[in-house]
C-alpha positions in Angstrom: -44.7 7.7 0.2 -48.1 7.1 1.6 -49.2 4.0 2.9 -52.0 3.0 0.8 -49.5 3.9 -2.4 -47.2 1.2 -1.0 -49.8 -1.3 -0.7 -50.3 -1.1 -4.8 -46.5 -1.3 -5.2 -46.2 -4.1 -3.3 -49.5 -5.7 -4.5 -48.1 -5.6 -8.2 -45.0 -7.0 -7.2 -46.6 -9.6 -5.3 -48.2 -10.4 -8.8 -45.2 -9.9 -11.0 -43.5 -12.4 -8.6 -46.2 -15.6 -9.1 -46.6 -14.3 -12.9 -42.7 -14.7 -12.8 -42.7 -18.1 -10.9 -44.8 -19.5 -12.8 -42.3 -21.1 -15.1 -38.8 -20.4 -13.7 -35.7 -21.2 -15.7 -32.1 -21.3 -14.7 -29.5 -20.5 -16.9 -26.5 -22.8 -16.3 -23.0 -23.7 -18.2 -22.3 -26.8 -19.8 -19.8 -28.0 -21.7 -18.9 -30.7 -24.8 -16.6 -31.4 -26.8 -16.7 -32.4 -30.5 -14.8 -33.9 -32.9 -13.0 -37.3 -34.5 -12.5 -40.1 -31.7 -14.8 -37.9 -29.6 -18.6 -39.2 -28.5 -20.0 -36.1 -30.3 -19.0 -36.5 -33.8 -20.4 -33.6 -35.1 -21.2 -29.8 -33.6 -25.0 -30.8 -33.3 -24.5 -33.6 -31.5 -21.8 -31.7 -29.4 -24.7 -29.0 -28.6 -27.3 -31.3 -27.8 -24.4 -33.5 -25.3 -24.4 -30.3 -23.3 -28.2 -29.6 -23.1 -28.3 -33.0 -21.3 -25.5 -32.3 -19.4 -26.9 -28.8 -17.8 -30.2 -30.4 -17.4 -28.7 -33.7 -15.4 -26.4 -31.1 -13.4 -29.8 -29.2 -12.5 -31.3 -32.3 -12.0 -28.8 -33.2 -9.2 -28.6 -29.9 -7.7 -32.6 -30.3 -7.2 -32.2 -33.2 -5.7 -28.9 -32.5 -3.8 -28.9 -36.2 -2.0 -26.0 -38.6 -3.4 -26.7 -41.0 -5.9 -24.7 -44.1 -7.0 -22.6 -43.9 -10.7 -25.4 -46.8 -11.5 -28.5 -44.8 -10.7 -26.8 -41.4 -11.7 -26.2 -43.0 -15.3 -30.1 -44.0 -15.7 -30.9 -40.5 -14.6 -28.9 -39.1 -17.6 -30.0 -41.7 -19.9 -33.7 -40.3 -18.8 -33.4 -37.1 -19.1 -32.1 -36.9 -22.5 -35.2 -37.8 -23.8 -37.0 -34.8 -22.1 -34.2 -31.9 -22.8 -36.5 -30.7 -25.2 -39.2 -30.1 -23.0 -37.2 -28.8 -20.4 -34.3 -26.2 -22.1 -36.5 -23.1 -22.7 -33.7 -21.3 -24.8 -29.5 -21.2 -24.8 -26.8 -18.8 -26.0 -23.3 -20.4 -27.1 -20.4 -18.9 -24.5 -17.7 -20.2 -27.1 -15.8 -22.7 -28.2 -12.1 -23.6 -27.6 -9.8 -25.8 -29.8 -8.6 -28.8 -26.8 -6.5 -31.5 -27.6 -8.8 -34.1 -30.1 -11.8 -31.4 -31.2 -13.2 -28.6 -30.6 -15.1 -28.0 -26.5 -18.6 -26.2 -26.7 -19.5 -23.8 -24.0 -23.4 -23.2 -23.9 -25.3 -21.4 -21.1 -28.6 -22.9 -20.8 -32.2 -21.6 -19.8 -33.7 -24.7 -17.9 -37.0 -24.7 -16.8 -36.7 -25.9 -13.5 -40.0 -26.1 -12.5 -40.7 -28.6 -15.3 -37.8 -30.7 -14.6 -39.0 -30.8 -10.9 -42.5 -32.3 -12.0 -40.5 -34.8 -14.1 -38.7 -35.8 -11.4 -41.4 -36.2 -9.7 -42.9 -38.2 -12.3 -40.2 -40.9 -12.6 -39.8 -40.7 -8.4 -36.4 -39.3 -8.2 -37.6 -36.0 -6.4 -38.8 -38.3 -3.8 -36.4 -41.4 -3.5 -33.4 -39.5 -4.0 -32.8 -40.0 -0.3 -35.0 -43.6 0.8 -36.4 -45.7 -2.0 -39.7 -47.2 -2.1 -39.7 -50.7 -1.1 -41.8 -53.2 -3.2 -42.7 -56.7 -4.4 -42.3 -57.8 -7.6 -43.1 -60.1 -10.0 -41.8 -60.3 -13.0 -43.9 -63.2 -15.4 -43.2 -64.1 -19.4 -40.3 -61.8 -19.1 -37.6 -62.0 -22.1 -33.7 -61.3 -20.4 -34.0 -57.8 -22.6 -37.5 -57.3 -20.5 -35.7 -58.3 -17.2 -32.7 -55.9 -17.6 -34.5 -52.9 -18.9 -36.9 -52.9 -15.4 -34.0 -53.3 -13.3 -32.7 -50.5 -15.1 -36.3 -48.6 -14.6 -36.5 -49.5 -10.9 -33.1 -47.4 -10.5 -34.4 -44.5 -12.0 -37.4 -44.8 -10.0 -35.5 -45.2 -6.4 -37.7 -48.5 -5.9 -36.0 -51.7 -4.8 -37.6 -55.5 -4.1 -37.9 -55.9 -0.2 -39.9 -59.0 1.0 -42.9 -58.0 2.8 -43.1 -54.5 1.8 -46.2 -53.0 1.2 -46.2 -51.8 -2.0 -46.9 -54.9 -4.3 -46.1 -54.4 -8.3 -47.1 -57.2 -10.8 -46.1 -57.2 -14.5 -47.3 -59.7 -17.4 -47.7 -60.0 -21.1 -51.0 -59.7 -22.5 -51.7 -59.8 -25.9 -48.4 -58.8 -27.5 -48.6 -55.9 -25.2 -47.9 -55.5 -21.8 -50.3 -54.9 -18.2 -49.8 -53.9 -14.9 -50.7 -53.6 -11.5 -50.3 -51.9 -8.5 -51.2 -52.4 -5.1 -49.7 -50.1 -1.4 -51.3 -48.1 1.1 -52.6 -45.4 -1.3 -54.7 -47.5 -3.2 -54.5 -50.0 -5.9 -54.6 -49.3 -9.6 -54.0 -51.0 -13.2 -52.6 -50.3 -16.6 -51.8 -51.8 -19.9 -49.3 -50.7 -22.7 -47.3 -51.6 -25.8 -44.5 -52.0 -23.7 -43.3 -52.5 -20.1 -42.2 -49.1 -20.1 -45.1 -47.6 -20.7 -46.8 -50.1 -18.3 -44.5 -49.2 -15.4 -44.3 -45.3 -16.4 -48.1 -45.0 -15.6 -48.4 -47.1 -12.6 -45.8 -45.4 -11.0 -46.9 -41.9 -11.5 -50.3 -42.6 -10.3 -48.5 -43.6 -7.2 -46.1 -40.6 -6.5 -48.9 -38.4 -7.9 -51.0 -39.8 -4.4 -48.0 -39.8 -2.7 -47.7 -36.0 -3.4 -51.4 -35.7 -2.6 -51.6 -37.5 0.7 -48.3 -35.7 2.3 -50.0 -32.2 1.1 -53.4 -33.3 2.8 -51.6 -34.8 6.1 -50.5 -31.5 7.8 -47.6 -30.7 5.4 -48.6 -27.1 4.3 -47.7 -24.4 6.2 -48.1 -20.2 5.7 -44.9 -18.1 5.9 -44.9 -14.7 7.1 -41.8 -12.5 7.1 -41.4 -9.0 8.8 -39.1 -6.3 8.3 -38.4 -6.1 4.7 -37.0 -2.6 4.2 -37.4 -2.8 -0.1 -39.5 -4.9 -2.5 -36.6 -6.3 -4.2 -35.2 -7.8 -0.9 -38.8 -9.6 -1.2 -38.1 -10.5 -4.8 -35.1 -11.9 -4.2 -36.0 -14.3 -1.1 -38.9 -14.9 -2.9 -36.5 -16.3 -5.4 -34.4 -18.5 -3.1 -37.2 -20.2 -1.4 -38.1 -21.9 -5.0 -34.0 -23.1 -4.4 -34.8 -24.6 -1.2 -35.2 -28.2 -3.0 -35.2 -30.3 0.0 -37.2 -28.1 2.6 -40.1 -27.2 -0.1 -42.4 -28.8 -2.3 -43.2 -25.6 -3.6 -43.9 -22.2 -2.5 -46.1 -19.2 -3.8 -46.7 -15.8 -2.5 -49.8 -14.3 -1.8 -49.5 -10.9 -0.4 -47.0 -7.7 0.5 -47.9 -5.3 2.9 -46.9 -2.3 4.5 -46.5 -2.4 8.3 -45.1 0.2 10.5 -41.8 -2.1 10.6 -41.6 -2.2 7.3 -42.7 -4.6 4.6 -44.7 -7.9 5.6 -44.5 -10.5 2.8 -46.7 -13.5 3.2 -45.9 -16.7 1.3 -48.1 -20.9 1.2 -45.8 -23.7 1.4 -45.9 -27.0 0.9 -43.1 -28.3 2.8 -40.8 -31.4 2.5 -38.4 -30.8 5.5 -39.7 -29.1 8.0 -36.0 -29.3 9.8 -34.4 -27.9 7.1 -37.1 -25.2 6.4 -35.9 -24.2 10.1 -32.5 -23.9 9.7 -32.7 -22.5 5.9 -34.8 -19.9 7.4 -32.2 -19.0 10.1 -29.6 -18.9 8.1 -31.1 -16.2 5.5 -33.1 -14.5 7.8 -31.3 -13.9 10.9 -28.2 -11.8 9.8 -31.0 -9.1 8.2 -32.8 -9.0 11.1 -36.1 -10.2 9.8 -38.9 -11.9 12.0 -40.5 -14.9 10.6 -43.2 -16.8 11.7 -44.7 -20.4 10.2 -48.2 -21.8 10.9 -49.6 -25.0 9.8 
C-alpha cells in the first residue's frame, strides 16, 4: 500500500478514535441480591443496588488510592444519586437462587468519562491521595447541619487544619443558606436553600481552578510513539492511556502517520503523575519495542 493511502487510513482512525473517546463507557459486573430479610426487597430495587455497585467499583478503580470504610461509605451514598447520569445502558448476566433470595448479575455500560468529571466535581479525583486542608466555621448550625458537613467534607477529601490556607465560612441567611470561600486561587461566594447546595458550588468552583491552574503551570505535555506496525495496536494503546487514572488527566490524539519505521501516533496530555506516566510508559512500551518521546 502506498504511503499517501496510509496516511487516510490512519487519519480516519485517528478520528474514529477521538469520535470514540468522546464518551467512553465500561462495561462491568455487579451483583445484588433480592428478596425477604434482604436490603433489596424487590427485583427493581435489586437492579438499581447493582448499578451503584458497578459505578462505586468504577469509581474506586479511577481513583485507585485507598480510602477509609467512612469515606468509602459517603462515596457510595454519592454516587447513587448520579447512577442515572452515569450507566449508559446494562444487559442482565442472570440470576441465581442463594440462600435468602434470589442474586442479580448485571453487566453495566458506565460512562467513565462522566463519572471522572463527577469525581472531580465533589474532589475525590483529586484528594483521593492528600486532602485539602481548610478552615472552617461553621455558624447558626442545627446538630443535623453539623453532621451532614462532616459527612460532605469526607466526600470531598477536605479536613480542618489550623492555619491552612484555604478558609471556608458557612451561615444562615434568610431561611436559606450562604457561603464563602477564600485560598490561593481566588475567593468566591454562594447562596442556596441548603448547605449542600452552598458547599456543592463553592467547592467545584475551587477544583474547577484547581484543574485549571495545574493545566496552565507546565502540566501538559505531547506524546509521540514510533514503531506501530498496525492501526489497531494504535487503537488499543490509545485505549489504555484513558485507564492510566493516576498518570493522566486526560489524553486525546491528534494524528497517525506513516514513517519509514512504521506508524507514528501522536497524542496531548494533561498529566497528573508525571512519575507514573514514566514507568506506565515503560512497562507497555518497552516489551513491543516502541520508541516514545514526551515534550512539555
Amino acid at each position: 500500500m502506498r504511503a499517501s493511502s496510509w496516511r487516510v487510513l490512519c487519519g480516519l482512525v485517528a478520528m474514529v478514535l477521538v469520535l470514540c473517546h468522546a464518551a467512553t463507557g465500561h462495561a462491568r459486573r455487579a451483583e445484588a441480591v433480592w428478596g425477604e430479610g434482604q436490603v433489596s426487597k424487590t427485583r427493581a430495587q435489586a437492579q438499581g443496588e447493582a448499578f451503584t455497585n458497578a459505578v462505586t467499583d468504577e469509581a474506586l478503580d479511577i481513583l485507585r488510592a485507598p480510602l477509609s470504610e467512612a469515606r468509602r461509605a459517603a462515596l457510595r451514598e454519592y454516587l447513587a444519586t448520579i447512577t442515572g447520569e452515569v450507566v449508559r445502558g446494562y444487559s442482565e448476566a442472570g440470576m441465581t437462587q442463594v440462600q435468602g433470595g434470589t442474586r442479580l448479575a448485571v453487566d453495566v455500560d458506565v460512562n467513565r468519562d462522566m463519572l471522572k468529571e463527577r469525581l472531580r466535581q465533589v474532589g475525590a479525583y483529586y484528594t483521593a491521595e492528600e486532602p485539602v486542608a481548610m478552615v472552617l466555621q461553621l455558624s447558626g448550625a442545627t446538630p443535623e447541619v453539623a453532621e451532614r458537613v462532616t459527612r460532605l467534607q469526607l466526600l470531598y477529601g477536605v479536613e480542618q487544619r489550623a492555619g491552612a490556607s484555604v478558609r471556608l465560612a458557612l451561615r444562615p441567611q434568610n431561611k436559606a443558606w450562604y457561603g464563602t470561600l477564600d485560598s490561593p486561587e481566588g475567593s468566591t461566594s454562594a447562596d442556596g436553600a441548603s448547605v449542600d447546595d452552598v458547599w456543592r458550588t463553592l467547592w467545584a468552583w475551587y477544583f474547577s481552578h484547581r484543574q485549571v491552574a495545574g493545566a496552565a503551570s507546565g502540566q501538559q505535555a505531547v506524546l509521540r510513539v514510533s514503531g506501530w506496525l498496525t492501526a489497531d495496536s494504535v487503537e488499543a494503546f490509545d485505549r489504555a492511556l484513558h485507564d492510566w487514572d493516576r498518570a493522566l488527566q486526560s489524553a486525546q490524539l491528534q494524528e497517525v502517520t506513516m514513517r519509514p519505521g512504521g506508524l507514528v501516533a501522536t497524542w496531548k496530555l494533561v498529566l497528573v503523575n508525571r512519575v507514573e506516566l514514566d514507568r506506565r510508559l515503560d512497562e507497555y512500551l518497552a516489551p513491543r519495542k516502541l520508541t516514545r518521546e514526551v515534550s512539555q
